[in-house]
C-alpha positions as CSV (number, residue, x, y, z in Angstrom):
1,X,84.1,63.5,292.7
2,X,86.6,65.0,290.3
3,X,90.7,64.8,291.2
4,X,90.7,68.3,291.3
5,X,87.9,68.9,293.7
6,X,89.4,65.8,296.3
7,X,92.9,67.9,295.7
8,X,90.7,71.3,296.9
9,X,89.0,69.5,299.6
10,X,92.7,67.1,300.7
11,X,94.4,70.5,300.8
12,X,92.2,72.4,302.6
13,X,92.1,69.7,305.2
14,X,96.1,69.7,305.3
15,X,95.4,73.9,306.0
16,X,93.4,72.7,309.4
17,X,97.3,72.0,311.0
18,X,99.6,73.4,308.8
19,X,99.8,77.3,308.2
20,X,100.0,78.6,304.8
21,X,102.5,81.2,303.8
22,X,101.0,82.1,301.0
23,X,98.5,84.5,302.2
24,X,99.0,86.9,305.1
25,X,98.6,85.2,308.6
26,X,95.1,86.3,310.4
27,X,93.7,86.5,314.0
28,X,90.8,83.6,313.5
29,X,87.8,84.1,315.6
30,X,88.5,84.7,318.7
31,X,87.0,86.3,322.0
32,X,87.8,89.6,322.2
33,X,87.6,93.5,320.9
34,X,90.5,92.8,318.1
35,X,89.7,91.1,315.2
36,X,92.3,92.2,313.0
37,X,95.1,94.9,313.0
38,X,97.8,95.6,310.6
39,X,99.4,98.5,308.6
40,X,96.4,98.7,306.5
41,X,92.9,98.3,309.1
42,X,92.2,97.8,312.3
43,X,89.0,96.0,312.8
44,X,86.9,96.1,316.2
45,X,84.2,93.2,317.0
46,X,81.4,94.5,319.0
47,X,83.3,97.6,319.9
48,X,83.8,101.3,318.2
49,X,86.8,102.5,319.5
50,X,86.8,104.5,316.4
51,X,83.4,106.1,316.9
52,X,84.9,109.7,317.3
53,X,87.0,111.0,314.5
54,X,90.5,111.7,314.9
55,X,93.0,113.1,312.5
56,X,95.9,110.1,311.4
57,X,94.3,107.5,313.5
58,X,90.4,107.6,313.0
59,X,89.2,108.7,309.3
60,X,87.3,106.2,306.8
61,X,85.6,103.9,308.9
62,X,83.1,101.1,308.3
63,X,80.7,99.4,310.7
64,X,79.6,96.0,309.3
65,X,76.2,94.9,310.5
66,X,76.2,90.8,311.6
67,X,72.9,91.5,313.3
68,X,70.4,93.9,313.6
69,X,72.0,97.2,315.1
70,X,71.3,100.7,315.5
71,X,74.0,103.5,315.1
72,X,73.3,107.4,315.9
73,X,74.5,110.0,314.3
74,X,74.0,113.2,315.8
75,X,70.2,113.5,316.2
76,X,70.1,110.6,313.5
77,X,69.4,106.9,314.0
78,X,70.1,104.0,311.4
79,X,69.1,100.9,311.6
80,X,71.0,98.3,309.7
81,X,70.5,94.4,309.7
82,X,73.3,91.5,309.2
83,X,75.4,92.4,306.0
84,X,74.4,95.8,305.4
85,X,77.3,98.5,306.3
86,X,77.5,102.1,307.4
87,X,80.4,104.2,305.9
88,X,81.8,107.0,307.8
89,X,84.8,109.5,306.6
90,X,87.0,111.9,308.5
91,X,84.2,114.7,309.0
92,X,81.8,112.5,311.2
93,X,82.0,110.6,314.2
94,X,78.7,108.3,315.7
95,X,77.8,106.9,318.9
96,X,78.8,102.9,319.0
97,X,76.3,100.5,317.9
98,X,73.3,99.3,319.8
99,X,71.6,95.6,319.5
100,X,73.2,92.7,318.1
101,X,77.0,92.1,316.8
102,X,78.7,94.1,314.1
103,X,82.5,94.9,313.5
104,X,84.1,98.5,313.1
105,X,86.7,98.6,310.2
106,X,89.1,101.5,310.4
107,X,91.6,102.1,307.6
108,X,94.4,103.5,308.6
109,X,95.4,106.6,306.8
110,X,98.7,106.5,306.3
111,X,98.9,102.8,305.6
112,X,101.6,101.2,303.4
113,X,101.0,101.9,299.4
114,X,98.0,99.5,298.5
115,X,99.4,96.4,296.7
116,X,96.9,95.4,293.4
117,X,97.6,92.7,290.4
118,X,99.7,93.5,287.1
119,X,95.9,93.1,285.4
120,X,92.6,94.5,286.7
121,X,89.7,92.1,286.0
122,X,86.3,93.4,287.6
123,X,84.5,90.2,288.9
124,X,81.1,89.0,287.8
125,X,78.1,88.2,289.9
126,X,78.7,90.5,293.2
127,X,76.7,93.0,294.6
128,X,77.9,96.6,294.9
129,X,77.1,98.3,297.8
130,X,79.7,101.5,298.4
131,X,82.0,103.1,295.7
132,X,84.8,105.7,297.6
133,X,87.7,107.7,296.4
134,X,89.9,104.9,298.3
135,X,88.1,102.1,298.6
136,X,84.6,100.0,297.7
137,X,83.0,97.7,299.6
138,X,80.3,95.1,298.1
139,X,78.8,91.5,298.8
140,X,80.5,88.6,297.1
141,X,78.4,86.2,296.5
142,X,78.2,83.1,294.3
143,X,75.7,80.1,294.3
144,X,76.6,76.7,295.2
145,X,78.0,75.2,291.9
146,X,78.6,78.2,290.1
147,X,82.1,79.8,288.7
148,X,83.1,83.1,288.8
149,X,85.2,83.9,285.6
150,X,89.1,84.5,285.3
151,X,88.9,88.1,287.7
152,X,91.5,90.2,290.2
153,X,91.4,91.9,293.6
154,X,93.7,94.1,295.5
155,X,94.5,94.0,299.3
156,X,91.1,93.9,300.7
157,X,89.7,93.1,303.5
158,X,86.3,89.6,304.0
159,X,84.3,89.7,306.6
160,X,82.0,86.4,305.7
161,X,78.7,86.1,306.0
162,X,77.7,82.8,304.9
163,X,80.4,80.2,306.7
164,X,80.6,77.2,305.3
165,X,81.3,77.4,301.7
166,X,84.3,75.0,299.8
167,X,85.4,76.9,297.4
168,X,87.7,75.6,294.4
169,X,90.4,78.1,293.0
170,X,92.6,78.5,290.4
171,X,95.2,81.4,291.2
172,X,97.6,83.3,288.6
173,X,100.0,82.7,289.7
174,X,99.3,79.3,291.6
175,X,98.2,79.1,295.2
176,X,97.6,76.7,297.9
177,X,94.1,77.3,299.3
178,X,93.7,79.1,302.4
179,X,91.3,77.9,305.5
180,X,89.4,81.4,306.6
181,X,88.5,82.8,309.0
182,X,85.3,85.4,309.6
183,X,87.5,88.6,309.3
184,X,90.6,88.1,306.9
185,X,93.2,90.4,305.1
186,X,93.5,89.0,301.5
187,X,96.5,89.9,299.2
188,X,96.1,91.2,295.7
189,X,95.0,88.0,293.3
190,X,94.6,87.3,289.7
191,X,91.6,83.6,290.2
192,X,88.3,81.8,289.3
193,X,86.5,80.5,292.2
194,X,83.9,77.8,291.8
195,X,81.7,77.1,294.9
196,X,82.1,73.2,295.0
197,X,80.1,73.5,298.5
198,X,76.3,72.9,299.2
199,X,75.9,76.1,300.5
200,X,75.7,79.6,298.9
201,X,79.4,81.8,299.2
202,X,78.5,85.2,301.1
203,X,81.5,87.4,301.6
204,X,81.2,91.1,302.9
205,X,84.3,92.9,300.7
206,X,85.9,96.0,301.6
207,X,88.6,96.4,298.8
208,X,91.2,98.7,298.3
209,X,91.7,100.8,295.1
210,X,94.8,100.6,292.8
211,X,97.3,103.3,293.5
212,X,97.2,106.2,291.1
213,X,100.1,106.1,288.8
């Protein structure tokens, strides 16, 4: 095993009891209807309190499928199964999910001005899903083994699929690794990932867009 994958795998361990300051504290995966809540999102597990639109509170929302689930809308009914996603904007509003687990992602609308790296890289290998005026959401995904080039994010937020990958990282600037959790709010970045796990990386990504300037 290379010295730089043992530092990757030594760190991480250190993460399990000491926090990192690096990257914004998260809720980890606890019982309970809250999953995440700060100035940008509020995200719901197994509950739509969001479900009816509401002007400056409930607008662009998201419901993220982890299991097969069925969400009306009006005389409408959608079936989605675990990583597939049902985007909703200020006009509609749906009845909560039916069936298995999912989470409700509502981004708040007058959230603080969206923080993104000095240098936008789009990243390779990931599967597009939804492209918005504000926001896009897609599947980030890399095989076990394989890199994903020198690429940036802003604020966004994960919701994994796939737990269990390790994940090597090389962050500009540099970073200490971070131990996840399912649903996590990840700060703007400029790294190159390699999956140094035996199990494919599955991320659901719903990712802010740069300001306008």
């Amino acid at each position: 095993m290379s010295g730089r994958i043992l530092a990757a795998a030594a760190a991480l361990a250190a993460g399990l009891t000491a926090p990192c300051a690096w990257a914004q504290a998260t809720p980890r995966d606890e019982p309970g209807p809250v999953a995440l809540d700060n100035d940008y999102v509020r995200v719901a597990r197994n509950a739509a309190p969001c479900a009816q639109t509401a002007a400056g509170s409930c607008e662009d929302r998201v419901i993220v499928a982890m299991d097969k689930i069925e969400i009306r809308v009006g005389n409408t009914r959608r079936k989605l199964t675990r990583g597939q996603v049902a985007v909703f904007d200020r006009s509609q509003s749906y009845a909560p999910p039916q069936g298995g687990a999912y989470f409700e992602v509502a981004i708040k609308p007058n959230h603080p001005p969206v923080k993104s790296p000095p240098e936008m890289i789009p990243p390779e290998k990931n599967q597009p899903i939804y492209d918005g005026e504000r926001f896009f959401v897609y599947i980030e995904q890399l095989a076990p083994g394989d890199i994903r080039a020198r690429h940036s994010h802003s604020q966004r937020v994960e919701i994994r699929l796939n737990v269990g990958p390790l994940l090597d990282q090389w962050f500009d600037p540099p970073a200490p690794p971070v131990i996840p959790s399912i649903v996590n709010f990840r700060q703007a970045t400029i790294h190159t990932t390699r999956n140094i796990g035996d199990m494919p990386l599955r991320n659901l990504i719903i990712e802010f867009k740069p300001e306008r300037r």
